[in-house]
C-alpha positions as CSV (number, residue, x, y, z in Angstrom):
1,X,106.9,98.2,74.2
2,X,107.8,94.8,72.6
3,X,107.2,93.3,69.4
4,X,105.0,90.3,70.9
5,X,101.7,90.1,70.0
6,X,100.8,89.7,74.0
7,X,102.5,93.0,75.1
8,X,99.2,94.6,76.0
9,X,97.9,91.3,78.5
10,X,100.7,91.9,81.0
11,X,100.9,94.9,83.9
12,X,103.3,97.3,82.8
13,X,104.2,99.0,86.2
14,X,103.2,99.0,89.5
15,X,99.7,100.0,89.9
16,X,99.0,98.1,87.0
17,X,100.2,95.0,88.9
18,X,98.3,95.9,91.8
19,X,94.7,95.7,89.7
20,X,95.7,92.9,87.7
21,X,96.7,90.7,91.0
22,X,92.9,92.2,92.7
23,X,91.4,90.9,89.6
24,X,92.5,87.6,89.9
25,X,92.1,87.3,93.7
26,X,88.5,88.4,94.0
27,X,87.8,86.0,90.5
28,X,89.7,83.4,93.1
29,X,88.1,83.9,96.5
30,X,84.8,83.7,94.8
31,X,85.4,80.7,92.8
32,X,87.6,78.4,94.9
33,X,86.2,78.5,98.3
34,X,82.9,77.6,96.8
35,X,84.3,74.5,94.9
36,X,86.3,73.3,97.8
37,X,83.7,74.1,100.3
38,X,81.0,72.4,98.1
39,X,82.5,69.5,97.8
40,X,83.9,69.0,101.8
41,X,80.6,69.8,102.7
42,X,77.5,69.8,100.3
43,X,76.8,72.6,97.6
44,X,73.6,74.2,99.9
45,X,73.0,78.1,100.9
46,X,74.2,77.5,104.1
47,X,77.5,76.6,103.0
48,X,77.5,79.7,100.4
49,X,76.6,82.1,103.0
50,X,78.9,80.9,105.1
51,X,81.6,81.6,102.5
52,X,80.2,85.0,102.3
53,X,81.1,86.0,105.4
54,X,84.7,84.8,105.7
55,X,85.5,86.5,101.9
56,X,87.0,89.7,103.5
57,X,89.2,87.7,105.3
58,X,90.0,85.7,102.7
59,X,90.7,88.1,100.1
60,X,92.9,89.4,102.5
61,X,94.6,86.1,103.1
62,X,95.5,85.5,99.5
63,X,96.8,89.0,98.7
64,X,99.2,88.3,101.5
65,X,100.4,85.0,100.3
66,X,100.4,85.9,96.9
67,X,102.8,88.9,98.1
68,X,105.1,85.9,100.1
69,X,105.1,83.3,97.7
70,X,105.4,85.9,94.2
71,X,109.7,85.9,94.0
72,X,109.9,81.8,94.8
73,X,107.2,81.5,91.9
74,X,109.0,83.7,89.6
75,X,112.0,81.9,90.5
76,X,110.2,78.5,90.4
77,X,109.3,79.5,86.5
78,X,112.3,80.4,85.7
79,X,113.6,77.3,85.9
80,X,111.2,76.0,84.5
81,X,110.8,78.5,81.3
82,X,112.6,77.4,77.7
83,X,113.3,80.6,75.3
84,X,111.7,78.4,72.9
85,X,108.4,78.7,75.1
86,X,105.3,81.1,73.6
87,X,103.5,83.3,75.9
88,X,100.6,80.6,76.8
89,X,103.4,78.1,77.5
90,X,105.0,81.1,79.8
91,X,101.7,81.7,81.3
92,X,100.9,78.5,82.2
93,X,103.8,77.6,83.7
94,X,103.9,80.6,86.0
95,X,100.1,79.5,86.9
96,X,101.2,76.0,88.2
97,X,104.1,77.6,90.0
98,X,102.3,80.1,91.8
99,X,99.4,77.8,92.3
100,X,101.8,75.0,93.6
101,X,102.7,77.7,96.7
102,X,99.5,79.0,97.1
103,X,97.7,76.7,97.1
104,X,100.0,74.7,99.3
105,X,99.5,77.8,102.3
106,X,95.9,78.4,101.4
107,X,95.4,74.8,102.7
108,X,96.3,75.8,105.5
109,X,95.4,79.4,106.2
110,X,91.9,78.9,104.4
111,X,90.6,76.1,106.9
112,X,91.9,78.3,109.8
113,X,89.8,81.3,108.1
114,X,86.7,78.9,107.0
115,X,86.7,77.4,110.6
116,X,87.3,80.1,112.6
117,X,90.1,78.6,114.1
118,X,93.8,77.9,114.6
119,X,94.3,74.2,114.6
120,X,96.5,71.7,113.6
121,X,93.7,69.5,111.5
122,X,94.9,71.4,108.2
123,X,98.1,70.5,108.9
124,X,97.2,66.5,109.7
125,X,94.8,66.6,107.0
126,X,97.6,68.1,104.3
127,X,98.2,65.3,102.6
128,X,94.3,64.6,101.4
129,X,93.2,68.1,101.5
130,X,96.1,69.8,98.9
131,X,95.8,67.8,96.3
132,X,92.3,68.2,95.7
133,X,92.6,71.6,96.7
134,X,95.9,72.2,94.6
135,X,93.6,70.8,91.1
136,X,90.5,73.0,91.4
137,X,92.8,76.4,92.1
138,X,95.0,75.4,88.8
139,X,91.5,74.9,86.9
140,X,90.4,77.8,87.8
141,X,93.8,80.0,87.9
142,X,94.2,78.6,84.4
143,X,90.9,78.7,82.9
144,X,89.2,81.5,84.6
145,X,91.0,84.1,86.6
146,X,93.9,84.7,84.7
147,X,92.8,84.3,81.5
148,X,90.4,87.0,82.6
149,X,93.1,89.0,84.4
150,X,94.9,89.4,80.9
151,X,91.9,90.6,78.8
152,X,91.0,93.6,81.8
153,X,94.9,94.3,81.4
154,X,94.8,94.0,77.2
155,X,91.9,96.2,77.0
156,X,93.0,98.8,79.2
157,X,96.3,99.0,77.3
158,X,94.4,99.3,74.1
159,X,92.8,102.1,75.8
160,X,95.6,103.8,76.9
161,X,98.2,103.0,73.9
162,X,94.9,104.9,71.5
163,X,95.3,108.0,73.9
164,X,99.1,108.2,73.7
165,X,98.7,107.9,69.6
166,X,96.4,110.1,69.6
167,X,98.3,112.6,71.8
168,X,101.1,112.1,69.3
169,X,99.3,112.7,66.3
């Protein structure tokens, strides 16, 4: 264990990884296709509904890119970290990076899953669909599903670190 006060918010091994990135990406597919899809085409029941039935898919979708774009990100942050950066500084930094290349693929692979179709629109439509795309992921990454993400991992460890003192006394 470490000496930071945030050693408890962060996935200590593997399966612990595994929940914390589910957290995040159902928190994700059921905030960000709704934004995006309420403001391309109107925030109605129709277009909720039909978000509802492509979720599988898409939960799918973002466990697989988060699984491609997780080393580039890390890398990406690295680069970008200072040792004079704080945990929140760390944290958001590794947000916008793994945003940055999600986002950027989600683009893409989420109009082919929304539509229900493999075209090249997403890919003509990049350069106005990403941006906008690319801002409401961050807010949410930031604000909402990691943020979140931490707590579920900080409670559990407080959980876990009681049993093991406990089991020591």
């Amino acid at each position: 264990m470490t000496d930071s006060p945030f050693h408890t918010h962060l996935p200590r091994n593997a399966k612990e990884s595994v929940a914390f990135m589910l957290v995040i990406a159902v928190i994700s597919v059921n905030t960000i296709p709704v934004v995006i899809g309420g403001l391309s085409a109107g925030f109605t029941l129709a277009m909720w509904t039909g978000l509802l039935r492509v979720v599988p898919v898409l939960l799918v979708a973002v466990v697989a890119v988060v699984l491609l774009t997780m080393k580039p990100a890390q890398l990406l942050t690295a680069r970008l970290v200072r040792p004079s950066h704080g945990f929140r500084t760390r944290m958001l930094l590794n947000a916008l990076c793994s945003v940055l290349l999600i986002s950027a693929m989600m683009t893409v692979v989420g109009t082919w899953i929304g539509t229900w179709q493999v075209s090249a629109e997403p890919l003509k439509q990049f350069a106005l669909l990403w941006p906008r795309n690319f801002a409401i992921a961050l807010v949410i990454e930031a604000l909402l599903a990691q943020p979140v993400a931490r707590q579920v991992m900080r409670r559990y460890h407080q959980r876990v670190d009681a049993r093991a003192a406990l089991a020591a006394a």
